[in-house]
PDB file of N, H, CA, C and O in Angstrom:
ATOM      1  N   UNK A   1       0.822  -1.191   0.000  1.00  0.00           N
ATOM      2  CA  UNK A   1       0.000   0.000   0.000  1.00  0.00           C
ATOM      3  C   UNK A   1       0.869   1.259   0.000  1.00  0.00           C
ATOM      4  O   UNK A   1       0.656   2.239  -0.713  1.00  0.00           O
ATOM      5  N   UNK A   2       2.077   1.102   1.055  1.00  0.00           N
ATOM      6  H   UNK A   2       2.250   0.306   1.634  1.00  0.00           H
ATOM      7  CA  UNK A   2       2.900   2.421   0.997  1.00  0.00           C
ATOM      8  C   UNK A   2       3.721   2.558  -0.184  1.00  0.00           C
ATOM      9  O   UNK A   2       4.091   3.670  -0.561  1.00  0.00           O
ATOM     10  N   UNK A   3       4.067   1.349  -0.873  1.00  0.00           N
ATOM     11  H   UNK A   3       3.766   0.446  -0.566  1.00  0.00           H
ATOM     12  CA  UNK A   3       5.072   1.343  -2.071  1.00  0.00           C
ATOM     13  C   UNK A   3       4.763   2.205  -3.026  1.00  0.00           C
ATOM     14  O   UNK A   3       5.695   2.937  -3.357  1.00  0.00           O
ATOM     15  N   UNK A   4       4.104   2.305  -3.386  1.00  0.00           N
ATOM     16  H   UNK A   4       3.346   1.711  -3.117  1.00  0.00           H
ATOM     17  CA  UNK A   4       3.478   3.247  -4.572  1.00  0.00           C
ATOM     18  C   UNK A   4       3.772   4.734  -4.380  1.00  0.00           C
ATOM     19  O   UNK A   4       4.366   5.571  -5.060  1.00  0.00           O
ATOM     20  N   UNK A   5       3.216   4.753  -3.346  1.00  0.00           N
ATOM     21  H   UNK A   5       2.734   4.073  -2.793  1.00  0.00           H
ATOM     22  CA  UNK A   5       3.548   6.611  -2.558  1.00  0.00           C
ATOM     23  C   UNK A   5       4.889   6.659  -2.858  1.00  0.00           C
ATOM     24  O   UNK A   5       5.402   7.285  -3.785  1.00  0.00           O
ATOM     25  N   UNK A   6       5.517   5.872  -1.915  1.00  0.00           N
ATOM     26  H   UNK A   6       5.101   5.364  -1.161  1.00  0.00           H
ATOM     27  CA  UNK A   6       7.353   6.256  -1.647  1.00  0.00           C
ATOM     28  C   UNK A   6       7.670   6.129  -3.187  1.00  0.00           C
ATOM     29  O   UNK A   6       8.179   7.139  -3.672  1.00  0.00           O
ATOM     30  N   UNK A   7       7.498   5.262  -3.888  1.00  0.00           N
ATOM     31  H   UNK A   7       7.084   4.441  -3.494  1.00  0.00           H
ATOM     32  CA  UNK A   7       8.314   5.444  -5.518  1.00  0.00           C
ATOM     33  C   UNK A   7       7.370   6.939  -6.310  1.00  0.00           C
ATOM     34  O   UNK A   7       8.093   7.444  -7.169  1.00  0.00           O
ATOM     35  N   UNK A   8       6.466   7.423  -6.226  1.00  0.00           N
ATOM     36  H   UNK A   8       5.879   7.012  -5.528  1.00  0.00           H
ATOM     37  CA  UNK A   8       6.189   8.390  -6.234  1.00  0.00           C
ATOM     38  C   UNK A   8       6.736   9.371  -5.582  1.00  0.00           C
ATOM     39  O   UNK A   8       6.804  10.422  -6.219  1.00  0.00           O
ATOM     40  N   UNK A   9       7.184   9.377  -4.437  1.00  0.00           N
ATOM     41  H   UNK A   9       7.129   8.523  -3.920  1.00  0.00           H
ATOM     42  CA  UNK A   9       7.845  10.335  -3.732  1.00  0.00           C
ATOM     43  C   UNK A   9       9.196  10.419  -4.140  1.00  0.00           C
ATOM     44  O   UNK A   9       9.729  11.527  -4.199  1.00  0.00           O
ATOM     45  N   UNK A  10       9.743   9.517  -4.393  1.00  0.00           N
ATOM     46  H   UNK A  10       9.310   8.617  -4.345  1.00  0.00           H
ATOM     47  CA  UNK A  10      11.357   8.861  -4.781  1.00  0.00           C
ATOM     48  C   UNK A  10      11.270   9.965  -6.415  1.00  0.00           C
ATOM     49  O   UNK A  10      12.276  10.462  -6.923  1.00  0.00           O
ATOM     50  N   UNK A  11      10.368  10.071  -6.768  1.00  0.00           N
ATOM     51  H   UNK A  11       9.551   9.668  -6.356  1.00  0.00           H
ATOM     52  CA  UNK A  11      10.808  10.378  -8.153  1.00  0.00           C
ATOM     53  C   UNK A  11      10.648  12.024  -7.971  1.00  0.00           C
ATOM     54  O   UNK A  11      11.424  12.893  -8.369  1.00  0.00           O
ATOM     55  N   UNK A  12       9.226  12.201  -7.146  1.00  0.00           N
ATOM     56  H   UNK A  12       8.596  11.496  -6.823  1.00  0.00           H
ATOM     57  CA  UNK A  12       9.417  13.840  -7.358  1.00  0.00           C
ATOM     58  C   UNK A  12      10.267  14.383  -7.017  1.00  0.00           C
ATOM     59  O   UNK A  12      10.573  15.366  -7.691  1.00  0.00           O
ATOM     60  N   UNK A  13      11.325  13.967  -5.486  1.00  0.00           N
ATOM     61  H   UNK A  13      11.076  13.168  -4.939  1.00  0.00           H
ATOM     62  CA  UNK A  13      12.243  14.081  -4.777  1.00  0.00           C
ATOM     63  C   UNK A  13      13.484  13.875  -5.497  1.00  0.00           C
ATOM     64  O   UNK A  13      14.566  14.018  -4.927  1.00  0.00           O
ATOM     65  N   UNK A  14      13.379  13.507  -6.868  1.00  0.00           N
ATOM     66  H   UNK A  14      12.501  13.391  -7.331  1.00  0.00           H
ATOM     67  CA  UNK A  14      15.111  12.734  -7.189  1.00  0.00           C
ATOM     68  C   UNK A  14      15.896  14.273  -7.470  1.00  0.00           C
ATOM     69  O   UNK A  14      15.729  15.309  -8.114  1.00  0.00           O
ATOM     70  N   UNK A  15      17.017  13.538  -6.358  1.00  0.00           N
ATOM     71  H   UNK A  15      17.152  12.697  -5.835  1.00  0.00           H
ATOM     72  CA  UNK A  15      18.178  14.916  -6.566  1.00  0.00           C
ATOM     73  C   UNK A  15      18.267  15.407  -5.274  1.00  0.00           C
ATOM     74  O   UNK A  15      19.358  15.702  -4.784  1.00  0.00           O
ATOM     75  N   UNK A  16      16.894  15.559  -4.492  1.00  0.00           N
ATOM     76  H   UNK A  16      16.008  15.319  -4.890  1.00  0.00           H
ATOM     77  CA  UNK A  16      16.915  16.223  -3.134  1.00  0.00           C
ATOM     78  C   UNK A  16      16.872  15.491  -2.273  1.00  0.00           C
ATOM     79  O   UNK A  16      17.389  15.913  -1.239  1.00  0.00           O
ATOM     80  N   UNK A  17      16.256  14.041  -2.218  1.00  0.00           N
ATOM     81  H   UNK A  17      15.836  13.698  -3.058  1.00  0.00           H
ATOM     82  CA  UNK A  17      15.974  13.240  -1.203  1.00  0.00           C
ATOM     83  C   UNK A  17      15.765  11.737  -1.906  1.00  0.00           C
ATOM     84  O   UNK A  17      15.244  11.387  -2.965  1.00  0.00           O
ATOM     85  N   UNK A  18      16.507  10.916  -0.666  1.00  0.00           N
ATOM     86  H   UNK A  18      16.930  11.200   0.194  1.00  0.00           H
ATOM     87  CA  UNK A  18      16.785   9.152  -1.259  1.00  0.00           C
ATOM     88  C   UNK A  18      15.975   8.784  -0.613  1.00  0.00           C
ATOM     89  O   UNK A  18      15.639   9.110   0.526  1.00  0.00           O
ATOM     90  N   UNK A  19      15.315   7.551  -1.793  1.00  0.00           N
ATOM     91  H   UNK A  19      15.588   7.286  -2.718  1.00  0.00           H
ATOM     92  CA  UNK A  19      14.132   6.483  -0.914  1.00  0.00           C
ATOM     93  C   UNK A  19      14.520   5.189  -1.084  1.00  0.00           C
ATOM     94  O   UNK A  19      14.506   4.513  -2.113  1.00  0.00           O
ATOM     95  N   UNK A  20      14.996   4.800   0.432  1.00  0.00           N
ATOM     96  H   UNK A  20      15.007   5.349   1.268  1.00  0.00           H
ATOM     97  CA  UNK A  20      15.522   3.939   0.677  1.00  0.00           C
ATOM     98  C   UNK A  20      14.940   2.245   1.617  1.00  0.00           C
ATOM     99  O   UNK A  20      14.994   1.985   2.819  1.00  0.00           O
ATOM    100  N   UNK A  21      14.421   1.386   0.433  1.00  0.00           N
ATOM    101  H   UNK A  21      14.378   1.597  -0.544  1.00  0.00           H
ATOM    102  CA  UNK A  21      13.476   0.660   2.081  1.00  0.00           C
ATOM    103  C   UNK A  21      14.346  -0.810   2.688  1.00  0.00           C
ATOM    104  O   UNK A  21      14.844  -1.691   1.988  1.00  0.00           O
ATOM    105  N   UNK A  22      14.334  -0.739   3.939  1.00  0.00           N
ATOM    106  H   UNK A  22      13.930  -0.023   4.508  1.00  0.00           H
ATOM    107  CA  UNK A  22      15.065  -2.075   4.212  1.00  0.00           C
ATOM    108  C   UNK A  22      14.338  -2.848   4.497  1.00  0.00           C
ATOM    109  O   UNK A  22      13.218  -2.422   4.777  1.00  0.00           O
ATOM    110  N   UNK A  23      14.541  -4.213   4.574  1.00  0.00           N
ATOM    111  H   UNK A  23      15.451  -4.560   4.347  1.00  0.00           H
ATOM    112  CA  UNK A  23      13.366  -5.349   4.908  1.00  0.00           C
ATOM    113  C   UNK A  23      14.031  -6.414   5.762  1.00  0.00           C
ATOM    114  O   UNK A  23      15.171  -6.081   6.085  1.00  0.00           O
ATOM    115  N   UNK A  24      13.702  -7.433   6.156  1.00  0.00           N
ATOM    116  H   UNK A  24      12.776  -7.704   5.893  1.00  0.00           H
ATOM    117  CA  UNK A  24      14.021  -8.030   7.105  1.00  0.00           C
ATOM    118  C   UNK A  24      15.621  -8.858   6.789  1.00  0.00           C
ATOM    119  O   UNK A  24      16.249  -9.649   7.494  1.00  0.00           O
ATOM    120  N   UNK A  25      15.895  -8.330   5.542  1.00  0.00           N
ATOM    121  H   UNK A  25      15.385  -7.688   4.970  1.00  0.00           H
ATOM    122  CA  UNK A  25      17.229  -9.023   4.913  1.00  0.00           C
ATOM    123  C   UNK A  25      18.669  -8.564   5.126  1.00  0.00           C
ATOM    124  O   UNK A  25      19.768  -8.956   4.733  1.00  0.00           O
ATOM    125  N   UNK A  26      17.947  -6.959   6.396  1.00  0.00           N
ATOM    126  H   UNK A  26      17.054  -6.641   6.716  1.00  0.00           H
ATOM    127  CA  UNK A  26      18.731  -6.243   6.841  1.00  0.00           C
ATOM    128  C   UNK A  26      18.702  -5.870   8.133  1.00  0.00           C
ATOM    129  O   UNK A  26      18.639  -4.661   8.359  1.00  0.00           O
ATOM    130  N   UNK A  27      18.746  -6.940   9.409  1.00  0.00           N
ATOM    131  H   UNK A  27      18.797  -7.922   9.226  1.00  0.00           H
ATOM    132  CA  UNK A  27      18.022  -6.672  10.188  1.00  0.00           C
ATOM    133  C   UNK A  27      18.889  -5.299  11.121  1.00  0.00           C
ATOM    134  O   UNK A  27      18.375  -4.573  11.972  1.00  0.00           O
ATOM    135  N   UNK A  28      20.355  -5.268  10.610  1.00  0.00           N
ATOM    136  H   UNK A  28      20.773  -5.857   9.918  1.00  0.00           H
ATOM    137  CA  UNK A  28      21.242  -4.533  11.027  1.00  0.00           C
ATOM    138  C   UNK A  28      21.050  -3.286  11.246  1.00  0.00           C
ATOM    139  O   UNK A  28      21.155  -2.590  12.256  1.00  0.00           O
ATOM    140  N   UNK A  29      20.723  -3.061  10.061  1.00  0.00           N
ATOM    141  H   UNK A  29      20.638  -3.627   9.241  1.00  0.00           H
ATOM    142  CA  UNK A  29      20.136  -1.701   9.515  1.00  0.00           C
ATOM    143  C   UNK A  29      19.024  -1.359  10.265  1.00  0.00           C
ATOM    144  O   UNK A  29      19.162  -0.484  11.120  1.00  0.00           O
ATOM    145  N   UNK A  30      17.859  -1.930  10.092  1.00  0.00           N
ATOM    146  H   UNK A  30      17.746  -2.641   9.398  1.00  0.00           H
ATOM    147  CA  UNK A  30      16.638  -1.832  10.600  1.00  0.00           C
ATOM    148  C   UNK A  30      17.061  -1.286  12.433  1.00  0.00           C
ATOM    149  O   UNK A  30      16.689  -0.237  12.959  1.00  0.00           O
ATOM    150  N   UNK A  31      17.936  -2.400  13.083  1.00  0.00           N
ATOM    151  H   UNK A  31      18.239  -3.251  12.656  1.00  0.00           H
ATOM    152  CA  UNK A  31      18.087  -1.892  14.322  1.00  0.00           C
ATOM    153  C   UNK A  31      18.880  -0.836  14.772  1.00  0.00           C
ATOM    154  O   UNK A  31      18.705  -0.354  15.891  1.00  0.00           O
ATOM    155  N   UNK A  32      19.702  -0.448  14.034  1.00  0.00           N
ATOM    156  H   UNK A  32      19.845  -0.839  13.124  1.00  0.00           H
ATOM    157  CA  UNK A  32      20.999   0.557  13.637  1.00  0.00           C
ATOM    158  C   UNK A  32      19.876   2.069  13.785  1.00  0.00           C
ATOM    159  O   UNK A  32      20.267   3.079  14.370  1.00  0.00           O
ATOM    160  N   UNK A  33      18.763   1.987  13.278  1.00  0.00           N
ATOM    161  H   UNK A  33      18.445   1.167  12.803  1.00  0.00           H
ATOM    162  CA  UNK A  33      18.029   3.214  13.035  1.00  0.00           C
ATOM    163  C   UNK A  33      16.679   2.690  13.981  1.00  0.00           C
ATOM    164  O   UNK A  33      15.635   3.339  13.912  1.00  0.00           O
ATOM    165  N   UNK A  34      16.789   1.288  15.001  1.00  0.00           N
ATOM    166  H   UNK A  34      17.637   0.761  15.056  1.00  0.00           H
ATOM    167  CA  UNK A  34      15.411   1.318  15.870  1.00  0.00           C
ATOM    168  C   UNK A  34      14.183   1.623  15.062  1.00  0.00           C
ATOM    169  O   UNK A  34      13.285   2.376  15.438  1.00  0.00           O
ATOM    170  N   UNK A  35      14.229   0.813  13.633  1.00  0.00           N
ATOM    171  H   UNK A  35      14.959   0.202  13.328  1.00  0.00           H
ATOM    172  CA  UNK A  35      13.023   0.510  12.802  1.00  0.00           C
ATOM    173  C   UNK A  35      12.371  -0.896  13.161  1.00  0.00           C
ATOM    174  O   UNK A  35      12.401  -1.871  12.411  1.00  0.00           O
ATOM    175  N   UNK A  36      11.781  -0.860  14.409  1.00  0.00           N
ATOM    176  H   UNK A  36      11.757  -0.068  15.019  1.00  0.00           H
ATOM    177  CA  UNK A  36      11.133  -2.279  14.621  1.00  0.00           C
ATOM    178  C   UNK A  36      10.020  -2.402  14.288  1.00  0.00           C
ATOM    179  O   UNK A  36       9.482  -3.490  14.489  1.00  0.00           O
ATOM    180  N   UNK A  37       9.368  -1.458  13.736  1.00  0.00           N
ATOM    181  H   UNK A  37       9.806  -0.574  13.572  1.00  0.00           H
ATOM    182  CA  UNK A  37       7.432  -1.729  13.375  1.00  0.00           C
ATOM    183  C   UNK A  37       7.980  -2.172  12.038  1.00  0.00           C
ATOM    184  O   UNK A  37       9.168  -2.090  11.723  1.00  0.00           O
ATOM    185  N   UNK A  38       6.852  -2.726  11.159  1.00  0.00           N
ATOM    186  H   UNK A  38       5.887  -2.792  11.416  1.00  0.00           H
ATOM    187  CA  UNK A  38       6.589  -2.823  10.121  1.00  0.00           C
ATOM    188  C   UNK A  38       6.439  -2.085   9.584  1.00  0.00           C
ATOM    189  O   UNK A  38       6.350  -2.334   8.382  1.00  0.00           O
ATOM    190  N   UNK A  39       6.347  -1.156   9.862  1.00  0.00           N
ATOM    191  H   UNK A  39       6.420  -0.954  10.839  1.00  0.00           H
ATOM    192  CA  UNK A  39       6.088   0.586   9.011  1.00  0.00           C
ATOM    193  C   UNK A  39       7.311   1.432   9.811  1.00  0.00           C
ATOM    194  O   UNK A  39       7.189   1.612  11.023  1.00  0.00           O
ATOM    195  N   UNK A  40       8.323   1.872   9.195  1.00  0.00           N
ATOM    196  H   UNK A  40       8.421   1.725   8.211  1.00  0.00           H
ATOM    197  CA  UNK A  40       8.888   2.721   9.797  1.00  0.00           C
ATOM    198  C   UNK A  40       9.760   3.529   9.291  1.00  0.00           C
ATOM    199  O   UNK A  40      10.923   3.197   9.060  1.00  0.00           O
ATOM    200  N   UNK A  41       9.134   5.011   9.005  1.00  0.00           N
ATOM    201  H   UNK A  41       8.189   5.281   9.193  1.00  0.00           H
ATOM    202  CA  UNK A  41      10.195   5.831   8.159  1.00  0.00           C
ATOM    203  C   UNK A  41      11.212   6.955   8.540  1.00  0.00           C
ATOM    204  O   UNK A  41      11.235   8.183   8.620  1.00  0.00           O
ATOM    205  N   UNK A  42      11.730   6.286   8.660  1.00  0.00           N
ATOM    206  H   UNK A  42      11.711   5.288   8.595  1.00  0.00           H
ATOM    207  CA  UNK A  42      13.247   7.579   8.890  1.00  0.00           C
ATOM    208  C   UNK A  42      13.712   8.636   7.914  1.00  0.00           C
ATOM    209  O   UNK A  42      14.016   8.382   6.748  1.00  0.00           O
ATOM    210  N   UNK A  43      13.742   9.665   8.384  1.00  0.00           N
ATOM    211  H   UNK A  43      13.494   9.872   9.331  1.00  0.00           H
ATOM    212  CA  UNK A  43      14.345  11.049   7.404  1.00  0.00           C
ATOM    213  C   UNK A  43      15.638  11.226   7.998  1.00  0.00           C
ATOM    214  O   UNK A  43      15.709  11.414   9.212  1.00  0.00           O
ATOM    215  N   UNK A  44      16.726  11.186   7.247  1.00  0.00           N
ATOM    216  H   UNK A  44      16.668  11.033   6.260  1.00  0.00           H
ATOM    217  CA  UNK A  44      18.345  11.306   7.582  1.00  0.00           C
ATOM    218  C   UNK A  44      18.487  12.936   7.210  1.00  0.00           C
ATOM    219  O   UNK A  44      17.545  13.607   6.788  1.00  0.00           O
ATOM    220  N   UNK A  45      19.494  13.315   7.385  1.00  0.00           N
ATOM    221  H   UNK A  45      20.259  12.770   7.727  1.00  0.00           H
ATOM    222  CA  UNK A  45      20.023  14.124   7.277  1.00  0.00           C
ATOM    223  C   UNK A  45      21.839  14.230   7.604  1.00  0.00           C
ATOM    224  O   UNK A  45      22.373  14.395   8.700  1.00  0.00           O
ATOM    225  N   UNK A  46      22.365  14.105   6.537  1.00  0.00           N
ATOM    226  H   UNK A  46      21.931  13.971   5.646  1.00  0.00           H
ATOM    227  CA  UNK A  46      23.989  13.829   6.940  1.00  0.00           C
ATOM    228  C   UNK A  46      24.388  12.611   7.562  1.00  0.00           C
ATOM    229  O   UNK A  46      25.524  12.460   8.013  1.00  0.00           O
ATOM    230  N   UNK A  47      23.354  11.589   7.613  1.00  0.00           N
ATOM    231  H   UNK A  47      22.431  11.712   7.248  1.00  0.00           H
ATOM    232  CA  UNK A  47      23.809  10.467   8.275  1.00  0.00           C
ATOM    233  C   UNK A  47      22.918  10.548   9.955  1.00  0.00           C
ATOM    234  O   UNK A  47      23.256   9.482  10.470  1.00  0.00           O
ATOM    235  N   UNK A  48      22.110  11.190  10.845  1.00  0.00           N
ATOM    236  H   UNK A  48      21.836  12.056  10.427  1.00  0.00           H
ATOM    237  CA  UNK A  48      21.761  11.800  11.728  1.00  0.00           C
ATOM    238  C   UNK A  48      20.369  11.667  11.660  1.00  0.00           C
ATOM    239  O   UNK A  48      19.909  12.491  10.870  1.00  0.00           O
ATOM    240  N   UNK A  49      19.513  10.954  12.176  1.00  0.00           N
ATOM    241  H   UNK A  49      19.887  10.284  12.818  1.00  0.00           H
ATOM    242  CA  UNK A  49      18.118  11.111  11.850  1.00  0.00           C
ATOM    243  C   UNK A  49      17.388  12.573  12.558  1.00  0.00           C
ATOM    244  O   UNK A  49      17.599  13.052  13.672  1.00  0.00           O
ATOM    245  N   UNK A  50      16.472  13.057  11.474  1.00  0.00           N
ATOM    246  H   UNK A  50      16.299  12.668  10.569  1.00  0.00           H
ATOM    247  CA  UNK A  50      15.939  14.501  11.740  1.00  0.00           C
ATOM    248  C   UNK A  50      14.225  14.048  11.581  1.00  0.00           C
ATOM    249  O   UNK A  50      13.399  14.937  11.372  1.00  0.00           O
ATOM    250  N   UNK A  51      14.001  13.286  11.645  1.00  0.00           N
ATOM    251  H   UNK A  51      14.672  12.564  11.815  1.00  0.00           H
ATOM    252  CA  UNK A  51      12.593  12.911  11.657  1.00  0.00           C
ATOM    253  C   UNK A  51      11.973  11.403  11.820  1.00  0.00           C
ATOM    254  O   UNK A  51      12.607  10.583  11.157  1.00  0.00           O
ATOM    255  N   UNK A  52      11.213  11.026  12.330  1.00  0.00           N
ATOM    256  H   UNK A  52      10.698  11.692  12.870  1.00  0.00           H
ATOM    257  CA  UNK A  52      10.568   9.674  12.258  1.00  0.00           C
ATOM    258  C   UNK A  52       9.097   9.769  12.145  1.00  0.00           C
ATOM    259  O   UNK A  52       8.446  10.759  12.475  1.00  0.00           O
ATOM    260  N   UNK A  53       8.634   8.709  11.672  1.00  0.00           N
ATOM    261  H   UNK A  53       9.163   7.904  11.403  1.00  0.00           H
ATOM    262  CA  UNK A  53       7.012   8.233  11.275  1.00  0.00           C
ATOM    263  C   UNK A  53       7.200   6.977  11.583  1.00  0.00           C
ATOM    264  O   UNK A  53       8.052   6.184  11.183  1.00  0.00           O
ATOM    265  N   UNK A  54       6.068   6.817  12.560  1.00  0.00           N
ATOM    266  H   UNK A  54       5.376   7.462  12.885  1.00  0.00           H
ATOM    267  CA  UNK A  54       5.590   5.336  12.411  1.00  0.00           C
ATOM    268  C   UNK A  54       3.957   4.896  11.770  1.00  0.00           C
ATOM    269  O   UNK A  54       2.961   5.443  12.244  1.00  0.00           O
ATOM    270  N   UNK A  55       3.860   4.023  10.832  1.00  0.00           N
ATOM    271  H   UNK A  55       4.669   3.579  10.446  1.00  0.00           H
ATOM    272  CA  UNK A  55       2.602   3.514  10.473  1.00  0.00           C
ATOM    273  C   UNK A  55       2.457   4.449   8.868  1.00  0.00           C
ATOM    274  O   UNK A  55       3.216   5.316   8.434  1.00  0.00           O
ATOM    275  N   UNK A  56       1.388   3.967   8.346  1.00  0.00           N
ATOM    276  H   UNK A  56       0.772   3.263   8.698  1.00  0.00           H
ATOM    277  CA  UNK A  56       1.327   4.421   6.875  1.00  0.00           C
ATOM    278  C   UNK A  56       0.865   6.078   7.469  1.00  0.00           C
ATOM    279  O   UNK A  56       0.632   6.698   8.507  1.00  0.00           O
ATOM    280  N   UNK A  57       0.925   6.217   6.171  1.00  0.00           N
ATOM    281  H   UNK A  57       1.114   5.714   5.328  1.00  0.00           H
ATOM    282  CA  UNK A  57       1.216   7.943   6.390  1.00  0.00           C
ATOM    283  C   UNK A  57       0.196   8.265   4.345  1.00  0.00           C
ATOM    284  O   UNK A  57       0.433   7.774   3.241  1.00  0.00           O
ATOM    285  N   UNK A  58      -0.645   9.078   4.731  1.00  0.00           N
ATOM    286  H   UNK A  58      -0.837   9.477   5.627  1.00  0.00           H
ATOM    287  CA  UNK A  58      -1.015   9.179   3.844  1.00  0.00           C
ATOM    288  C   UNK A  58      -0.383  10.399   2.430  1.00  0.00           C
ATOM    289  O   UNK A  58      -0.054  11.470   2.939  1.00  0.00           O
ATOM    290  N   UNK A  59      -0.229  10.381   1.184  1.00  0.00           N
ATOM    291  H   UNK A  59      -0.497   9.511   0.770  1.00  0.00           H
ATOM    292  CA  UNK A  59       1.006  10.976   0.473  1.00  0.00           C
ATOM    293  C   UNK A  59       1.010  12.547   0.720  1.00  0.00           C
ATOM    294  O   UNK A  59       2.093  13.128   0.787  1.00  0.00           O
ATOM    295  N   UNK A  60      -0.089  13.185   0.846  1.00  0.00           N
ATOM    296  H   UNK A  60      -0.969  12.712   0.792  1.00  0.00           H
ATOM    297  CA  UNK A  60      -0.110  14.919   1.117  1.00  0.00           C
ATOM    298  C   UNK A  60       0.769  15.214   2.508  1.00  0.00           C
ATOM    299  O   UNK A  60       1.333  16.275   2.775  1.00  0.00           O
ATOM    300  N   UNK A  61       0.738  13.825   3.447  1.00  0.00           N
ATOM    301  H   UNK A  61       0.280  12.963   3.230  1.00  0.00           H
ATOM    302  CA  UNK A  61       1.458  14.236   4.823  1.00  0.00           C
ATOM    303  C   UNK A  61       2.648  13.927   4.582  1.00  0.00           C
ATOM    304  O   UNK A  61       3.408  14.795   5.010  1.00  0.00           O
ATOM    305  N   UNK A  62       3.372  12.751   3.895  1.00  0.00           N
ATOM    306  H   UNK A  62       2.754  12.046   3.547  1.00  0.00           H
ATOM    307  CA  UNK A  62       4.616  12.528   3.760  1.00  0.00           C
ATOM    308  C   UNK A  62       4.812  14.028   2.699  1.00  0.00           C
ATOM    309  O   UNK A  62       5.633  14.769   3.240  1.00  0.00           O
ATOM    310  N   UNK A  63       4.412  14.479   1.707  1.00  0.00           N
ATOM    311  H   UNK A  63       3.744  13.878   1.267  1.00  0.00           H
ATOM    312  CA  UNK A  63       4.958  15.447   1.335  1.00  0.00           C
ATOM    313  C   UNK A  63       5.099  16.715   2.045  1.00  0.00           C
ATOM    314  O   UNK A  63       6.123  17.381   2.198  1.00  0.00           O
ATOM    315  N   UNK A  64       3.953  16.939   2.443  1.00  0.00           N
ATOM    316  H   UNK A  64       3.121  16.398   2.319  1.00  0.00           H
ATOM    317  CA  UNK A  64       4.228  18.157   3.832  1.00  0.00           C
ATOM    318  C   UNK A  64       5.545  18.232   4.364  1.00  0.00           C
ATOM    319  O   UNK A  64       6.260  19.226   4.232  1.00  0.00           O
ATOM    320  N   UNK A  65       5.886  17.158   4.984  1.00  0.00           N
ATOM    321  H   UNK A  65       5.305  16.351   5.092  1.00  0.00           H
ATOM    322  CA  UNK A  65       6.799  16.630   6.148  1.00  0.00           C
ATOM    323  C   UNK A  65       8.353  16.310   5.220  1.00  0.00           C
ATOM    324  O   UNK A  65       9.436  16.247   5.803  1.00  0.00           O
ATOM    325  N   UNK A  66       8.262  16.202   4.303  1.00  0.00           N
ATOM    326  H   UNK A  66       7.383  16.253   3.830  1.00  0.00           H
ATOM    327  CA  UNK A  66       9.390  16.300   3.404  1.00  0.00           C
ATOM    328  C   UNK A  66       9.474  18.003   2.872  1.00  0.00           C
ATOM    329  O   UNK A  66      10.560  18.578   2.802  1.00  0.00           O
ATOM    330  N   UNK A  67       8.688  18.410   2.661  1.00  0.00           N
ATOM    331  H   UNK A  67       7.806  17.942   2.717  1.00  0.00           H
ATOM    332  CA  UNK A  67       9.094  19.941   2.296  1.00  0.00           C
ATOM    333  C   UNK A  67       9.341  20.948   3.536  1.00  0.00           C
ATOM    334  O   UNK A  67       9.889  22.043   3.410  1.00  0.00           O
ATOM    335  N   UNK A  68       8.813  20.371   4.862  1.00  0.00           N
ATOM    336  H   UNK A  68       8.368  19.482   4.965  1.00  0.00           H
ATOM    337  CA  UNK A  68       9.387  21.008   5.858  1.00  0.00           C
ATOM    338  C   UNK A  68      10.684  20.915   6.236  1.00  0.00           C
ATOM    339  O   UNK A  68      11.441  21.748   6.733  1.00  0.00           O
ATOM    340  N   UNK A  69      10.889  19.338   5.808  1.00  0.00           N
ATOM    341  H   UNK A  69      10.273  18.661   5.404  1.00  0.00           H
ATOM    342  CA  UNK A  69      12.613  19.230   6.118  1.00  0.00           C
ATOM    343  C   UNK A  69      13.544  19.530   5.435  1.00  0.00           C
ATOM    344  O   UNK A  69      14.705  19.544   5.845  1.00  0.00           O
ATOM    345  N   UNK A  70      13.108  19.882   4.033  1.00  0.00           N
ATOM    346  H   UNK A  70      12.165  19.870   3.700  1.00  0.00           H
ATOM    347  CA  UNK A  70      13.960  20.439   3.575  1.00  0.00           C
ATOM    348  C   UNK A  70      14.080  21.869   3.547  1.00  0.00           C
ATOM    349  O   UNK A  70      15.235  22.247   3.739  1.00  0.00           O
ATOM    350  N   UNK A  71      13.489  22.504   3.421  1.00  0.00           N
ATOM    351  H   UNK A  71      12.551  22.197   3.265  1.00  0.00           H
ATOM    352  CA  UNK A  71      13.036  24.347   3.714  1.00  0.00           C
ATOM    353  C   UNK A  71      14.262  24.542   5.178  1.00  0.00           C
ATOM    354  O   UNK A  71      14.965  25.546   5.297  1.00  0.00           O
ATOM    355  N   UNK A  72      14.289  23.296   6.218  1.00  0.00           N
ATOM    356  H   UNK A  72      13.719  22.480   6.121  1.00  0.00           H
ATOM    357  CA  UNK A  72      14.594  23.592   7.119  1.00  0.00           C
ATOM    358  C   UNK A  72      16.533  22.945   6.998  1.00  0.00           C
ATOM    359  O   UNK A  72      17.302  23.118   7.944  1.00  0.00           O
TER     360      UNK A  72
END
């Protein structure tokens, strides 16, 4: 259900922001950034997380929340 959004988002974003998803094939990662839900999106910044979401997120809010972080 979220896939669609994020590769939509991935494309309007290309250049300004990476969409990146890990799955259980990475559990390293996943714990490295304390992504234990099934839904869990992290916004980096320099390596540094500057935002989190948990659970689907509908696409007008993930874009909101992406143009705030970057403005900022």
């Amino acid at each position: 259900m979220v896939a669609p959004i994020l590769e939509r988002l991935a494309a309007r974003y290309a250049g300004k922001v990476k969409v990146v998803k890990v799955n259980d094939d990475n559990p390293g990662t996943a714990a490295r950034f304390d992504a234990s839900s099934i839904l869990t999106l992290v916004m980096l910044r320099d390596g540094a997380t500057i935002a989190r979401m948990v659970g689907a997120q509908p696409e007008p809010v993930l874009r909101t929340r992406i143009d705030v972080l970057l403005a900022g």
